[in-house]
N, C-alpha and C positions, 0 to 999 in steps of 0.2 A: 528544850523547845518551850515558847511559852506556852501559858496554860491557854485553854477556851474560856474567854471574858463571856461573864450572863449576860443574856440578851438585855436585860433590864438596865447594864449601865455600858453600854456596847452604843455609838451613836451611829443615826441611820447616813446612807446618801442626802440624806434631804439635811440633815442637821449637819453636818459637815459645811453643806452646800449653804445654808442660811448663814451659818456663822462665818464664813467670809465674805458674804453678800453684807451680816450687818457690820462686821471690826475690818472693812477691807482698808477704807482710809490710815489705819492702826497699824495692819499686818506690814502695809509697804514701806511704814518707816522702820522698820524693825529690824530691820538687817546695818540700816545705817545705827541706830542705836546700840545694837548689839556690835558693834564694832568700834564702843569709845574707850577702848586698851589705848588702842591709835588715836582715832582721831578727836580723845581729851589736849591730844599736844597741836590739834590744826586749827585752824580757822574754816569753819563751813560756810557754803553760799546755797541756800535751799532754792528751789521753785527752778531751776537750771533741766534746760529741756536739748537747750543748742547750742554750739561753743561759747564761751564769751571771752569778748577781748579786757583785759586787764590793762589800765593804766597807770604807768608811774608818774612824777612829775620831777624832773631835778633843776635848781635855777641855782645860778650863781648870782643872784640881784644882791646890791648892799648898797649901804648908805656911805658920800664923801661930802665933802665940803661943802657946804652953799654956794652954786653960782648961777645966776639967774638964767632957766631955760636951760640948763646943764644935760644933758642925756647921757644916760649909763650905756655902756655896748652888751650888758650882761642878756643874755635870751633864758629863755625857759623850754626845755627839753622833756617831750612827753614819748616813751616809750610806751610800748604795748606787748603784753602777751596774751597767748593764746591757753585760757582753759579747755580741754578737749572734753566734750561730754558725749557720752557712747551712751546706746541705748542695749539694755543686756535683758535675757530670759530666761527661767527655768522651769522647766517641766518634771516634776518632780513624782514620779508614783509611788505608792506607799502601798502597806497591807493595814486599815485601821487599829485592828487587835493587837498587832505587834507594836505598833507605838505607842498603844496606850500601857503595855506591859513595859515597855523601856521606859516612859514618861517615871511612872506609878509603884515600879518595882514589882516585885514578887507578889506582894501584897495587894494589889492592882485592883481584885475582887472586892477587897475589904473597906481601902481607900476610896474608890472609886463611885461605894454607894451611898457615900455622903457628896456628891456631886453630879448635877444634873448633866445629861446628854448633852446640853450647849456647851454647861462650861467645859465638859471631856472634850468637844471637840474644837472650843476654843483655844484650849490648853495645845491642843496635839497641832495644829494649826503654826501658832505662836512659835512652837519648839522648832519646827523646822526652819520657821521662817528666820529663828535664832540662829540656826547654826550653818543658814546660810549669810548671814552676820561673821562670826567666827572666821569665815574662810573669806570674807571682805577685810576684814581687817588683818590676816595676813597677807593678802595681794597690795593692799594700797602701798606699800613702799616700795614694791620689787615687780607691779605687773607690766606686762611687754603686751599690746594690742596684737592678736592674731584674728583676723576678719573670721575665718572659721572655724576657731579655736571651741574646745567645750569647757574650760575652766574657767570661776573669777580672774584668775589670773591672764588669763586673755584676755578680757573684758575689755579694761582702759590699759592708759601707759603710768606706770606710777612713778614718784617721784622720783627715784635710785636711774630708774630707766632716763625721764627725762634729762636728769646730770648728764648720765652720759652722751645722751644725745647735742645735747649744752656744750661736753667738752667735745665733742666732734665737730659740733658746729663752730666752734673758739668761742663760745662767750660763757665757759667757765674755763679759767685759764690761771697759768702762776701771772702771766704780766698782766692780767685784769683784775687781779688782788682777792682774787673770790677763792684760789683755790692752794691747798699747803699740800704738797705729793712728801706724803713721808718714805723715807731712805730705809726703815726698819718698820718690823712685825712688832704690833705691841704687846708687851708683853708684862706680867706682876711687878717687874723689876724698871721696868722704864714708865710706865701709863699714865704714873703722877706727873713725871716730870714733862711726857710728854703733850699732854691734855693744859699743862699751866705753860709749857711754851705757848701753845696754840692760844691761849686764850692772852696774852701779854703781846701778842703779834696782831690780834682785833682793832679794826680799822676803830678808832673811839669811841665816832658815832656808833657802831655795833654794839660796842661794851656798854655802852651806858641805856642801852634797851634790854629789860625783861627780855630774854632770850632761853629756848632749849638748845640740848646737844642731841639732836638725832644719830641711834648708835645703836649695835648688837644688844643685847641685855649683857651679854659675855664682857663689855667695854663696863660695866657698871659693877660688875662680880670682880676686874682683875683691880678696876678702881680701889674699892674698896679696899680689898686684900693688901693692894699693895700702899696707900696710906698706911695703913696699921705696919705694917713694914718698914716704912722710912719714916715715919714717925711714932716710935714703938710709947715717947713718955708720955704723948697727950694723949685725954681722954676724949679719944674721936670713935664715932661711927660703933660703939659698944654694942647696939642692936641692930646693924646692917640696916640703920633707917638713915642714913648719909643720901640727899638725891642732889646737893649743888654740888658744884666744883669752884674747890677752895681757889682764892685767888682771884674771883669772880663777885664778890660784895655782894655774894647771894643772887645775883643778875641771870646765870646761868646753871640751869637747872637739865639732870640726866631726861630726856628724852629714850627710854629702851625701848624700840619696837622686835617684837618677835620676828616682824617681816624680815628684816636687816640679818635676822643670824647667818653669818659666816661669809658675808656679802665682804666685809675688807673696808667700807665704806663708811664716814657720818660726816652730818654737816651739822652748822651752827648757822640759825636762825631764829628773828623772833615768832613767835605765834601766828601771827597774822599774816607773814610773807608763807606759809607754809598750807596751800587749802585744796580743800576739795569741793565739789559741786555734785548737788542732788535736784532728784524735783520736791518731790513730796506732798506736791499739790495737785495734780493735776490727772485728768480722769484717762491717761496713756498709761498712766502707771498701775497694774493689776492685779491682784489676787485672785484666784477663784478657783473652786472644786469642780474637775471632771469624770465622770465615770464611764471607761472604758473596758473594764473587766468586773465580773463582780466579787472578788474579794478586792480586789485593789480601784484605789480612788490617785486621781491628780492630780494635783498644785500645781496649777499653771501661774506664775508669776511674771511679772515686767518688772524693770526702774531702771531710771537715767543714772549715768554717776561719770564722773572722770576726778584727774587729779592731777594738780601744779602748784608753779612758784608765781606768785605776783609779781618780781621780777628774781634777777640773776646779779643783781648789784650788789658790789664790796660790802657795801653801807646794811647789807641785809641777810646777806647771806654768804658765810665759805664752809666749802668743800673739801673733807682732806679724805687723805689713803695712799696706799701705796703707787705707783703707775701703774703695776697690773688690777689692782683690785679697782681704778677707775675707767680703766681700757675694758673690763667685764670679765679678765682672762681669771681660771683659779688661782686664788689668791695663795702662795708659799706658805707653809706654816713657820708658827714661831720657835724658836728657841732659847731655853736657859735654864740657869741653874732655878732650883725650891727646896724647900725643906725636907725632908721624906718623911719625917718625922720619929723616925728610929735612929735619931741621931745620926743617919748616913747623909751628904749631901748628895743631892741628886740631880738630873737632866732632865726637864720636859720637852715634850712637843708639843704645841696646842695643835689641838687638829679640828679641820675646820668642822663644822656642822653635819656627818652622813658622807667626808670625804675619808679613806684608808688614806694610813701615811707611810708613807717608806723610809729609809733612813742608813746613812752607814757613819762610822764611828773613824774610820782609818785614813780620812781626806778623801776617798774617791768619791766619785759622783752618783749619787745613787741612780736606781732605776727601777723599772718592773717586778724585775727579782731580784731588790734587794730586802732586806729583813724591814718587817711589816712592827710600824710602832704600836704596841699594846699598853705601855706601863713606861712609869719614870726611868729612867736607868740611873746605875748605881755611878757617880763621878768616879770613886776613886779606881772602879775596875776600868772605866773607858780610859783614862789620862794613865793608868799603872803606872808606872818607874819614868813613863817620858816624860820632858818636861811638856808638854802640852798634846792636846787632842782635837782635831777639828771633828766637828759633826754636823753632817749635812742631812737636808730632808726635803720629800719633794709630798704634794698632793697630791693625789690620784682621784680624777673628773670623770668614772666612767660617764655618765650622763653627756658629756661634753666632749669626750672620746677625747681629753688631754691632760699635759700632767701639768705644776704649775713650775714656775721657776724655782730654781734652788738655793732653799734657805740656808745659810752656811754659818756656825759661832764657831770659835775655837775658845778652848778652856786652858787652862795653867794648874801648877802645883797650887797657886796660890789660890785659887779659885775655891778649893779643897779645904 
């Protein structure tokens, strides 16, 4: 249990109370700040209180011959989209003591008496309003707007969300040139090849813009690995400091958001087609200290936020994944051979994020009850004396009450 903090470096109701009365303008940016993991790869729009309409412009005007009075039939085309901005709150109660001992550590007494009662309660303040940061910057890619909902993640609609809404509505699509549906789970053994297809299929104009790859962090770890893999003579990527993708003239840079893990999902876009909206000016947006009990105090807070694409055009933005990882359904896990490092070769499964994998080895179809993946398995015991082995495997979504479609590789002697 923590200790009992002296009264003498312990700050009252009123110092609480002051110090968000005087850093309030501070506090309310602090959650957007605290959440530039993400949004260093967006484009921000501040002072945003109410939706705003986004314009594109696209023209096919050009220049022909001289003929006097000559008129071109070319128009200029202004699309619009809609940034959504949601107004969100937290009500937050606290026990002081206790968070000045989590801030402070153990030592909280010692520390503590070289710092005035303001700054303790500016500090404790701050912290929360951090780590309600922290849990914004894993909703921006993956939140779904629930009007009653109690999590960031109900808040707005975030990007991954709006795709999909996008491919529902058809205007992220394969014949709109926005969107690549991959046939395979990515895996160490394909990721190179699969990531420099993708990027050799980029509409030109795309390529030739500073662009990120928004992606699992997991899409950045199999990267990696798997360059050193198929390119074992050159000296690449020796301190896992690799962030473009080769093949890209440095243009295209890994974008990993945490939000994304196990999502099935990234897109390629540049910076600026990829934003979100705040206020951060304006006196709707709130901090302030209540007390309703008297050991505990509350942070009641406001702020605007939402998040979108400036548009859904070829020229800006594509979208790949599998069809179910874009439809939202559990995404299949992968399959393939890896090293095991004992000289045995071995089978993985990647499995997605907090999903169990199931798995069977004998061509049937797995299921419910069939054996639960924990560990690589050994090739040469699954393929034994036959000439090949199929292995299939499915996800298991309790949250979603389903399983995903089933992943299926078959292996050879020669695999071995």
């Amino acid at each position: 249990m923590p200790v009992e903090l002296p009264v003498e470096i312990s700050p009252s109701f009123e110092e609480y109370k002051k110090a968000a009365e005087k850093w309030e303008r501070v506090y309310v940016k602090v959650p957007v700040l605290s959440a530039k993991d993400t949004t260093k790869y967006m484009t921000g729009l501040p002072g945003c209180r109410t939706n705003q309409h986004i314009g594109t412009a696209e023209s096919k005007a050009q220049f022909y011959p001289y003929v006097a009075n000559k008129r071109g039939n070319a128009t200029t085309k202004i699309t619009f989209e809609t940034l959504e901005i949601f107004f969100g709150s937290m009500i937050h109660d606290f026990v002081p003591n206790d968070e000045v001992q989590t801030i402070l550590g153990e030592h909280a007494a010692v520390m503590g008496d070289g710092m005035s009662k303001s700054e303790i309660a500016k500090l404790v303040i701050g912290s929360i309003m951090e780590s309600a940061g922290e849990e914004l910057a894993l909703a921006i890619p993956t939140a779904k707007r629930v009007d009653d909902g109690n999590t960031t993640m109900d808040l707005f609609n975030g990007h991954l969300t709006l795709i999909r809404k996008a491919f529902t509505d058809g205007k992220v699509s394969v014949a709109k040139k926005n969107l690549v549906i991959l046939d395979h789970e990515i895996t160490v053994e394909n990721v190179v090849d699969t990531i420099k297809s993708i990027e050799f299929g980029l509409d030109q104009r795309l390529r030739k813009q500073e662009r990120f790859l928004y992606c699992d962090p997991h899409i950045v770890d199999l990267y990696n690995e798997g360059y050193l893999l198929t390119h074992p003579a050159v000296p690449y990527n020796e301190k896992y400091e690799q962030n473009f993708v080769e093949g890209s003239n440095r243009r295209m840079t890994f974008a990993p958001l945490d939000g994304l893990a196990g999502t099935g999902v990234m897109w390629i876009a540049p910076k600026k087609n990829v934003i979100y909206g705040y206020d951060g000016m304006s006196d709707a947006e709130k901090c302030e200290i209540l007390r309703f009990q008297p050991d505990t105090l509350t942070l009641n807070a406001k702020m605007f936020f939402g998040a979108g694409f400036r548009t859904f055009d070829f020229r800006f933005l594509k979208v790949i994944g599998t069809q179910a990882a874009i439809d939202g359904k559990t995404t299949p896990p992968g399959i393939g051979m890896m090293d095991g490092g004992d000289g045995k070769t071995k089978i993985g499964i990647t499995q997605k994020e907090g999903l169990p994998t199931k798995y069977t080895t004998d061509g049937s179809d797995p299921d419910l009850d069939s054996e639960a993946y924990t560990e690589p398995l050994d090739a040469e015991e699954v393929i034994g004396e036959n000439d090949s082995a199929t292995v299939k495997a499915i996800a298991v979504n309790e949250e979603k009450d389903e399983v995903s479609d089933i992943a299926s590789m078959t292996f050879t002697q020669d695999d071995l």
